[in-house]
C-alpha positions as CSV (number, residue, x, y, z in Angstrom):
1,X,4.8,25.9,-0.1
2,X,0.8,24.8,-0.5
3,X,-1.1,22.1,1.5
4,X,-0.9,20.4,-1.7
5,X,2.4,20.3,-2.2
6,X,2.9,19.0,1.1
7,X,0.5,16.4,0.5
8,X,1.6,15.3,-2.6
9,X,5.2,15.2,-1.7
10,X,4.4,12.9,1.6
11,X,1.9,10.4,-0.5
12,X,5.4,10.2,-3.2
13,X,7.9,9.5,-0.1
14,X,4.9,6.9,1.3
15,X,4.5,4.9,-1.3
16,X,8.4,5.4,-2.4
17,X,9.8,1.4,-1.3
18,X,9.6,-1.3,-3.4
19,X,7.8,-4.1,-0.7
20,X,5.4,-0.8,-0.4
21,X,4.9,-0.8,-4.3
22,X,4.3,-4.7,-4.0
23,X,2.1,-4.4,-1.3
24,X,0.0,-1.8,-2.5
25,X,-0.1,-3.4,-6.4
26,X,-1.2,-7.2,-4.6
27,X,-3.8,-5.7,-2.6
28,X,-5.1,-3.5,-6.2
29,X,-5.0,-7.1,-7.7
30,X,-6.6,-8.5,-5.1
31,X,-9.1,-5.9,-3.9
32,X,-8.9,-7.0,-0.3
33,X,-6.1,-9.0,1.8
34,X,-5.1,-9.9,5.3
35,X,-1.7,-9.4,6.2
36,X,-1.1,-13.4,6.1
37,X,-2.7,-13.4,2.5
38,X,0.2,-10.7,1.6
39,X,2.9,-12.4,3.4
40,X,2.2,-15.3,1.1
41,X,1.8,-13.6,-1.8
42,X,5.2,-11.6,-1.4
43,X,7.4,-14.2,0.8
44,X,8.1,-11.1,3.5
45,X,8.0,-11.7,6.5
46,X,5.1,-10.9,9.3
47,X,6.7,-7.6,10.8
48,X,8.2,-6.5,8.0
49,X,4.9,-6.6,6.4
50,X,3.5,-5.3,9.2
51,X,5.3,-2.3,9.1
52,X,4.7,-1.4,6.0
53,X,1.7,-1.8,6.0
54,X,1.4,0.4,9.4
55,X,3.3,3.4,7.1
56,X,0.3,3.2,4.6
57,X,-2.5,3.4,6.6
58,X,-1.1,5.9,8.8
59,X,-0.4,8.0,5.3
60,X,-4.0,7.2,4.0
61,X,-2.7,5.0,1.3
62,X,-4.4,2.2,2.3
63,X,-7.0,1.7,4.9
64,X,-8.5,-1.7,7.1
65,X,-11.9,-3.5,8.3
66,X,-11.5,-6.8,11.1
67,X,-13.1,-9.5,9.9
68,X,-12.9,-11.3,13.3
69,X,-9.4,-11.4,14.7
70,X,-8.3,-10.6,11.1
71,X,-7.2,-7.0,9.4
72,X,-8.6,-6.6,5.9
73,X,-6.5,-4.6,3.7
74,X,-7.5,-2.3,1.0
75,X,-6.4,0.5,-1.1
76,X,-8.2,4.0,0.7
77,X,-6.7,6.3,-2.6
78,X,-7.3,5.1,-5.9
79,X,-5.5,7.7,-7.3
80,X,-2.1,6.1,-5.7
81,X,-2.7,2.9,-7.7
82,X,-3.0,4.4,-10.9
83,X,0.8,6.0,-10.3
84,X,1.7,3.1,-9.9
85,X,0.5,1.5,-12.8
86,X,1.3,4.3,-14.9
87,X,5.4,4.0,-13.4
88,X,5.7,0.4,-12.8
89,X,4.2,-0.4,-16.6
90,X,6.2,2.3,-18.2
91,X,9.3,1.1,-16.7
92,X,11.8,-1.1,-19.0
């Protein structure tokens, strides 16, 4: 199999969990967010929040600035916020 496929595949199974769907759609609506912003805005929990998180920015998904002792969230590949639209709109 390609690079591609590989890499196409792994961004699917990344961004393949709901609270990573949410995550990734709040922070699209949002442009930026820290993870307390997020935790707010999806009543998660801090580590579980955290961990997700951690599994998009390892994957590329998303990426992060500090803003002094905070983590800035954003979306590092637009192309992963337009499937979501695309499924999450077309759905029911």
């Amino acid at each position: 199999m390609s690079n591609k496929l590989h890499y196409t595949a792994n961004i699917l199974k990344t961004i393949g969990h709901p609270i990573r769907v949410d995550i990734i759609r709040k922070i699209y609506e949002n442009q930026i967010l820290s993870v307390s912003e997020i935790q707010g805005l999806l009543n998660i929990s801090q580590p579980v929040i955290s961990l997700h998180l951690g599994i998009l920015k390892k994957n590329g998904v998303i990426n992060s600035s500090k803003k002094g002792k905070k983590s800035l969230y954003f979306i590092q590949k637009k192309s992963v916020t337009q499937v979501i639209q695309i499924l999450y709109y077309d759905s029911i």
